[in-house]
C-alpha positions in Angstrom: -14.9 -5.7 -19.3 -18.2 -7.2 -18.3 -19.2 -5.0 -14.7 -21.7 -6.6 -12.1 -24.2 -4.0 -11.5 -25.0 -5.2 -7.9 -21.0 -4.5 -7.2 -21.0 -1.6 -8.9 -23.1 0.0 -7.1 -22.3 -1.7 -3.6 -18.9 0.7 -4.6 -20.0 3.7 -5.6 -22.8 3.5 -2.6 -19.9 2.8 -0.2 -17.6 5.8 -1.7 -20.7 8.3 -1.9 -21.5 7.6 1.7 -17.8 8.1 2.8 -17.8 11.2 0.6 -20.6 12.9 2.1 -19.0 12.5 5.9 -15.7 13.7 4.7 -16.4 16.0 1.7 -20.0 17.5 1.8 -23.3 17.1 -0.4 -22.2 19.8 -2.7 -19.0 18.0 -4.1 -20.0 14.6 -4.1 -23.3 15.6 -6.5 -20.5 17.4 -8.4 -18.4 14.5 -8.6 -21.7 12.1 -9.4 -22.9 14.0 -11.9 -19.3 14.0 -13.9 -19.0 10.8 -13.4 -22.8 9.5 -14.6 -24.0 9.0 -11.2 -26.9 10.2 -9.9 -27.2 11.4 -6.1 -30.3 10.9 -5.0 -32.3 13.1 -1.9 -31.9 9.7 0.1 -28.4 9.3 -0.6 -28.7 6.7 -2.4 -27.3 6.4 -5.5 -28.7 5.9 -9.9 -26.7 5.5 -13.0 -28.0 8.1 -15.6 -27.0 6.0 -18.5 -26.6 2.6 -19.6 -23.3 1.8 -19.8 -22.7 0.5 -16.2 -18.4 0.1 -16.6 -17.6 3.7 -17.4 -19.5 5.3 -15.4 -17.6 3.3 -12.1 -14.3 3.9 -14.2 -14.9 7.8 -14.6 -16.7 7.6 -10.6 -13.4 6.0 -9.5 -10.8 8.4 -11.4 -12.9 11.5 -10.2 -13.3 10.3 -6.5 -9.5 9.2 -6.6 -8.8 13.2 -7.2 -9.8 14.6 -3.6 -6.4 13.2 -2.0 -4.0 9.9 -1.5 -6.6 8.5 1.2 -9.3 9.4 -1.4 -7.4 7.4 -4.0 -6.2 4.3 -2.1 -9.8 4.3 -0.8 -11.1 3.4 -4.0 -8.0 1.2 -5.2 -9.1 -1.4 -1.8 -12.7 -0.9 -2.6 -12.6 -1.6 -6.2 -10.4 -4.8 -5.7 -13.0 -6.0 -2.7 -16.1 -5.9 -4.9 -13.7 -7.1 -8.2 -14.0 -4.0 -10.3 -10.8 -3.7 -12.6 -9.0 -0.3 -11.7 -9.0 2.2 -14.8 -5.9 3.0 -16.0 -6.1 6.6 -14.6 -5.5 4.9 -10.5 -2.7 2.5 -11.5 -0.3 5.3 -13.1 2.2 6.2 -10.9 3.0 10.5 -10.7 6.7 11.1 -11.5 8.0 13.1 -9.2 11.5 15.0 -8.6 12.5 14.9 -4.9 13.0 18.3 -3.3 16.8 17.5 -3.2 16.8 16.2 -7.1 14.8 19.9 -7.6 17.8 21.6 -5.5 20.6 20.5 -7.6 19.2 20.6 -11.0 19.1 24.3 -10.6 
């Protein structure tokens, strides 16, 4: 999965910006670091390593984890600058409904 580094980061500048109006400095450097992103003091963003794919892939998954907007956020996003979605955003949870819960008791 060959990644364009110019997309790549046109995403993860995109979700960091959105992060840090909706989330706060403090868990978007948390989620940056995890992922092998680098927030810099302008906001802008850095990849500490050299392997460009994974680092969006593990960005993605760990963004995708604040909430459902969070998630289908970066679903749109990654399709609009062609990233292929890791395999973590295109599971589906299994849930029981409240009802199936109910009567299995």
């Amino acid at each position: 999965m060959g990644v364009d580094p110019v997309k790549a980061k046109q995403l993860v500048d995109v979700l960091v910006a959105r992060g840090l109006g909706l989330y706060g400095r403090k868990k978007m450097v948390q989620i940056c670091y995890d992922s092998g992103v680098a927030l810099l003091d302008d906001d802008s963003t850095d990849w500490l390593g050299d392997d460009i794919g994974s680092a969006v892939n593990d960005f993605l998954v760990n963004y995708a984890k604040f909430n459902l907007a969070a998630k289908m956020t970066a679903m749109v996003l990654a399709k609009k600058f062609d990233i292929d979605l890791p395999e973590g955003l295109k599971r589906k949870k299994k849930r029981k409904s409240r009802l199936r819960r109910l009567l299995g008791r």
